[in-house]
N, C-alpha and C positions, 0 to 999 in steps of 0.2 A: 352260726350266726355271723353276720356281714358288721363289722362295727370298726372304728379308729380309735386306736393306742395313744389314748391322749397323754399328753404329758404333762397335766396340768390341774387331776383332780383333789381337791382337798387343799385347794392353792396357798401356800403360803410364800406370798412376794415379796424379795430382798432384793432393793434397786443396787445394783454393782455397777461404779461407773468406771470405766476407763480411766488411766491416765493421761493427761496432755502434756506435752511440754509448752503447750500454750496458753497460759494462764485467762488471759484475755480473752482469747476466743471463749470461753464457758460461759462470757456472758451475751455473744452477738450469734455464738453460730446457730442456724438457724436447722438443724439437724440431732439427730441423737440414737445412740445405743446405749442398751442398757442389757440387763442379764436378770430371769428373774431365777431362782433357786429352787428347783423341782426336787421334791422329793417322793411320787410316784414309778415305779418301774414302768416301763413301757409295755404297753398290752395292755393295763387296766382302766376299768372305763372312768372318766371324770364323772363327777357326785355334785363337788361345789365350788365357789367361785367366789376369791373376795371381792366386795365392794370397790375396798381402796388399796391404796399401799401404805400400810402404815411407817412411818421413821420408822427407820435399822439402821444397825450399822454400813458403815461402805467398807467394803472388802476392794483391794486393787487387787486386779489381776495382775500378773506377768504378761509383759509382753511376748509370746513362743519364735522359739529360734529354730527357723525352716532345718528339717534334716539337709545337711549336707551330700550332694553326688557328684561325682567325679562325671558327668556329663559326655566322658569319650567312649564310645562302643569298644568292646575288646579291649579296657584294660586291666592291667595286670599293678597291683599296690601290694609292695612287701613292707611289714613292719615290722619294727623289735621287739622280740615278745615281752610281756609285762612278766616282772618279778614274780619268780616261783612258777612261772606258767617253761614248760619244756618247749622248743622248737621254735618256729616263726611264724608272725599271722602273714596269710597270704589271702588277697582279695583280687578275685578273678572278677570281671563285668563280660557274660556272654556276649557276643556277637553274631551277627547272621551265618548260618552253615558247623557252628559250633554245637558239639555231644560234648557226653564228659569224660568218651573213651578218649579225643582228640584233646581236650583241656588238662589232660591227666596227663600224656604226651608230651605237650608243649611246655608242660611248667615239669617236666623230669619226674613226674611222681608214678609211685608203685601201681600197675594197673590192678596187680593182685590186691591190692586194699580196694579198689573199685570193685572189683567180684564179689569180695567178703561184705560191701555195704551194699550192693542188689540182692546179693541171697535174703536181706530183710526183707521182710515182706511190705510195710509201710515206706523206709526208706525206699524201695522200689518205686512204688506210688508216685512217691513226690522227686523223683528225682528224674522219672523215665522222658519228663518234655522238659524242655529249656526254649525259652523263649529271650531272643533278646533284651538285652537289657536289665535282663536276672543277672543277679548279685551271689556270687557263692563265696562264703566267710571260710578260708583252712588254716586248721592249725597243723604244721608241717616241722617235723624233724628228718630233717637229708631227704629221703627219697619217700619215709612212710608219713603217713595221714593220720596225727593224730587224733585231730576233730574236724567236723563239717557244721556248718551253719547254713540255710537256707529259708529264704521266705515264701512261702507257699501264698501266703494272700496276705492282705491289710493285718489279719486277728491272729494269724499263725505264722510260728519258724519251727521249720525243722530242725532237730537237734541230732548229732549223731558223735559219741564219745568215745574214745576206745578203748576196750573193755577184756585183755588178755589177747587172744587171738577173733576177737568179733568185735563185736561195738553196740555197745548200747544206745538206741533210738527213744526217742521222745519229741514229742510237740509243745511246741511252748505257747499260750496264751492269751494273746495283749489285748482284750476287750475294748471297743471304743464307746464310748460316753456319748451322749449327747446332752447340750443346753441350749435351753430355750431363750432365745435374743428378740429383740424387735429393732428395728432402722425408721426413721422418717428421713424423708428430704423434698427439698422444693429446688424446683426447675429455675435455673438461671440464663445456664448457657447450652447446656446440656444433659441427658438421662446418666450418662456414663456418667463424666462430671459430677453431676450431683448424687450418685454412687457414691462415688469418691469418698465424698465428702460426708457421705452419711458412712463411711468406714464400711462396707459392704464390694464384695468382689463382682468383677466386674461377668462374672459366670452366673452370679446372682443375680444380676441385673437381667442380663439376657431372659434367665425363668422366670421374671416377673414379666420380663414384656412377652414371653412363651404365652403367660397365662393369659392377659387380656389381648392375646394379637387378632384374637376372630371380632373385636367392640372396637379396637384404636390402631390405627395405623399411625407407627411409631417412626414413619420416616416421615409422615406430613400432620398429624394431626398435634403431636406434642408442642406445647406453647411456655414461654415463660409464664413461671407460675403457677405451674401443673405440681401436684401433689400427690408424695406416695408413702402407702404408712405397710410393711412388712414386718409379717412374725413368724420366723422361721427356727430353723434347728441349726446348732455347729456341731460339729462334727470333732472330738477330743481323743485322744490316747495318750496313756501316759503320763499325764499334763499337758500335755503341747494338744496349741492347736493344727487340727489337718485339714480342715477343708469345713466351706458348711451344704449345709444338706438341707433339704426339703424344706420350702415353702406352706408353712397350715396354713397362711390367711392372710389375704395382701387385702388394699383400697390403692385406688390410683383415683386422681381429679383429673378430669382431662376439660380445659374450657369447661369446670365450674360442674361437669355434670358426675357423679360420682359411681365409680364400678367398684364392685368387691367379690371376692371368691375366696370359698373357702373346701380345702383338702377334703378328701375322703378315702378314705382306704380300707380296704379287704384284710381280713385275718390272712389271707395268700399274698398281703404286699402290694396290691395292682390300688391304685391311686388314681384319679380325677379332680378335675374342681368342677366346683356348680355352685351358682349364687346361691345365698343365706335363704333363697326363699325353694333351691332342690332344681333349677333350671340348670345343664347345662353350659359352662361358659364357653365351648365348644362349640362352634357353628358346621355348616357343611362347608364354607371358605373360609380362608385368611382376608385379611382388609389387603395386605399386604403379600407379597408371593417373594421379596426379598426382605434381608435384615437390616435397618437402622440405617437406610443408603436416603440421598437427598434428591426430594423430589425435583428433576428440573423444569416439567410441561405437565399441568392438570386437565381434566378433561375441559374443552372447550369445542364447540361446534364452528366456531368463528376466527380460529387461532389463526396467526401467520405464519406459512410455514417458514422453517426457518436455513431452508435449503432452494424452496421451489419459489420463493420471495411471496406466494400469493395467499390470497384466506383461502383454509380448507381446513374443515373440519377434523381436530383432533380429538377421537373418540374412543380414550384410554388414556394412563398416565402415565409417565414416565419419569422412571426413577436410576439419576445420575448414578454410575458405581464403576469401581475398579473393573478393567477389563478382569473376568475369571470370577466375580461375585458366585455366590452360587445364586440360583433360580428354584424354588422352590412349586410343585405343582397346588394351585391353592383350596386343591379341594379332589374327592377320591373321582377317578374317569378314566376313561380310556381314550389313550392317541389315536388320532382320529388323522392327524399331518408333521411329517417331522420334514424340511429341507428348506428349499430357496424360496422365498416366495415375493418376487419383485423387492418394491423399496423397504418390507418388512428384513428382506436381507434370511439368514436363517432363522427359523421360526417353526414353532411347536404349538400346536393346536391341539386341545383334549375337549372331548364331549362328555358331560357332566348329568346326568341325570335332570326330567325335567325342562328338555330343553335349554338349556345352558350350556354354553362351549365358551372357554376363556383361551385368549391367544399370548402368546409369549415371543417376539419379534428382536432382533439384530444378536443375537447370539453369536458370542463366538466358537464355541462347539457345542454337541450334544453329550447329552450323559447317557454312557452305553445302554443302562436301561429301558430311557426312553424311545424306545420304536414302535412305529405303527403297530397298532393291532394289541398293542399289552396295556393293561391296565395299571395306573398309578395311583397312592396313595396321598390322601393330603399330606403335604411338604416333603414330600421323595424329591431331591434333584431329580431334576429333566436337562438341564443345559447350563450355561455360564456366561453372564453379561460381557457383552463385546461392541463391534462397531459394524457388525454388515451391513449393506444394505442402504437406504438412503438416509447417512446419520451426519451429523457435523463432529461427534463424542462416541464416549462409550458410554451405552446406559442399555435399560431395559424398556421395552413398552408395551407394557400390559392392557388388554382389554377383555371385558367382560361384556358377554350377548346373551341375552334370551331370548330363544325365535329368531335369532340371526339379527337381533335388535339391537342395538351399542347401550348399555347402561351402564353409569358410571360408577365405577369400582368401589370408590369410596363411601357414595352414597343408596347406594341399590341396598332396599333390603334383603340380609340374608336368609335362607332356610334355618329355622331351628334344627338344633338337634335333641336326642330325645331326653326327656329328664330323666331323674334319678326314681329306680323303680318305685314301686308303692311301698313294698317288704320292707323298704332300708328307708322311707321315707320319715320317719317315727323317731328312729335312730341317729339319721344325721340335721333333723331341726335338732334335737336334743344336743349333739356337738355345734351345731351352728352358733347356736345362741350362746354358746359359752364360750366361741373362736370370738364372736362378734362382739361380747362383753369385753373381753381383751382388749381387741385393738380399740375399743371405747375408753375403756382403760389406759392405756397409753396417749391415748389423745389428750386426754383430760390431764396426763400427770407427766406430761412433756417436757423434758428437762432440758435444756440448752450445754451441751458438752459435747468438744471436742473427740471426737473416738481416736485411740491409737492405731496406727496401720496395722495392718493385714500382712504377716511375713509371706 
């Protein structure tokens, strides 16, 4: 059975606020996080839902103190070993072309202790790739190996001790946590900006506008005033915070009119959104075919051009960006033209199902993928904003045709895509209406407070 690991059944909410050092802002700023206190494991299904949030107490969190890295490829950090401990810690940072027959080498150590820790069979495992940037912790006396330290992922280290003439192996691990937060913010000056300010990362931001980018183009339609209300996941070990993770249930206002999506996922992990009502927030285009860049020319059929001095119809938009942006294809087709093509300069044409072909104009290269004849995925790079061709800037100029027709990007309706099957459809109104009680719930119990940064 297909169902979502809610985190949130038999809800008992404990508002946690951050701390400020800005007393004052708690009572103007117009944003907030909060924390509420899950006490379900993940994987089981939610049941009920409070009403309200009743007074609790406030619990301050700690602000988390980013892990420290030494940031240089291939180095080498000797330290003095602690009290009672034999030998010296010694920390190796792999670099490109680096084994651990050459590491063992270079820092003077026994390669026979390297022998004796691959006859392990697990040590072996985890020890046989080394990728850049991997960290190996040794504890070293003169030339032998006392101990190895190694991080195999986020939740595991290997451990390797020495133990007479072998060494005793083990995995150590560090589970990670998650909690359930929520963010609001309203649009001043900008999405990012107002990120900011609602104490949310700016990675976060990006997967909200991921989620509604097929409803709003976020390089021309966002306006002062635009509202976003987010209930996602962080991401904990240990105490500290790492990162946060997954989006269950966003609203965005955009010009007054209101989008919402809410997660769904598979007992196999694989995840989508589709509105409260099972559609979909998925189209077969993007509004947009770049990220967050500024619109400088809308579709006009009467524009003046701005090279050739005269009206000629501009039929596509164009969106100002760093030469190298990436170009996203904004919907699944096959190249149909990749090179020169007069004042479009270099340009990428795909045919889209339907009669629909979208064009992509002044590039400054192409993405090796993109060649005639191969098919692309919606938002695969195809190429990289530039200035070919007859441009006064660097930017992109997109257009969208049906029938070899110009219609406007922005406002053409899109093709649906398909809803959410029947089977699961029972199952996720059932999660729906308890994501959508949520952020109902936060709306109503909107607290005005300063969030502390994000390490």
């Amino acid at each position: 059975m297909l169902g979502l690991g809610l985190p949130f059944a038999a809800l008992t909410a404990i508002l946690i606020l951050r701390p400020t050092q800005n007393p004052t802002a708690m009572i103007t700023h117009p944003t907030q996080v909060d924390k509420f206190d899950i006490s379900l494991p993940r994987g089981e299904p939610a049941t009920t839902i409070a009403a309200e949030i009743e007074p609790s107490p406030v619990h301050i969190l700690p602000v988390p103190v980013p892990p420290t890295e030494t940031g240089e490829p291939a180095d080498i950090r000797v330290e003095q070993p602690d009290s009672g401990i034999p030998g010296k810690h010694l920390t190796v940072t792999v670099k490109s072309g680096d084994s651990l027959d050459r590491i063992f080498g270079k820092n003077g150590l026994d390669r026979a202790d390297l022998a004796t820790m691959l006859r392990q069979k697990e040590a072996k495992e985890h020890l046989r790739l080394l990728r850049p940037g991997d960290r190996l912790d040794l504890q070293v006396d003169g030339e032998s190996v006392i101990g190895l330290r190694r991080e195999i992922d986020e939740t595991r280290t290997l451990i390797l001790a020495r133990e007479g003439d072998s060494y005793r192996v083990s995995v150590e691990e560090r589970p990670l946590n998650t909690e359930l937060r929520h963010a609001s913010g309203r649009i001043s000056t900008s999405l990012f900006e107002a990120g900011k300010q609602a104490g949310i990362s700016d990675a976060l931001i990006m997967n909200l506008a991921g989620i509604f980018a097929w409803d709003i183009d976020f390089a021309l339609d966002i306006r002062t005033d635009d509202e976003f209300l987010v209930l996602y996941e962080e991401v904990w070990q240990d105490g500290q915070y790492l990162r946060d993770g997954k989006i269950l249930a966003a609203e965005f206002v955009n010009s007054g009119k209101t989008f919402r999506a809410i997660r769904y996922e598979t007992d196999e992990g694989r995840g989508d959104y589709f509105t409260p009502e099972g559609r979909s927030v998925r189209k077969a285009f993007l509004r947009a075919p770049v990220d967050f860049a500024r619109v400088s020319s809308n579709f006009n059929p009467r524009r003046l051009h701005p090279v050739l001095k005269i009206r000629r119809p501009h039929n596509g938009v164009d969106y100002a960006a760093p030469t190298g942006t990436i170009i996203k294809a904004a919907g699944d087709g096959k190249v149909i033209f990749r090179g020169k093509k007069g004042g479009y300069g270099n340009c990428v044409i795909i045919q889209h199902g339907g009669n629909i072909t979208t064009l992509y104009a002044h590039m400054s290269r192409f993405a090796k993928s993109a060649t005639v004849g191969k098919r692309v995925r919606q938002g695969q790079t195809i190429g990289y904003v530039g200035a070919t061709g007859m441009v006064t800037a660097a930017h992109l100029h997109y257009e969208y045709r049906v029938n070899g027709v110009h219609r406007n990007p922005r406002t053409v309706k899109l093709p649906e895509a398909e809803p959410i099957p029947m089977e699961y459809r029972e199952a996720f109104l059932q999660m729906s209406g308890q994501l959508l009680s949520q952020l109902d719930l936060v709306k109503r119990q909107k607290v005005a407070v300063l969030p502390a940064e994000k390490p």
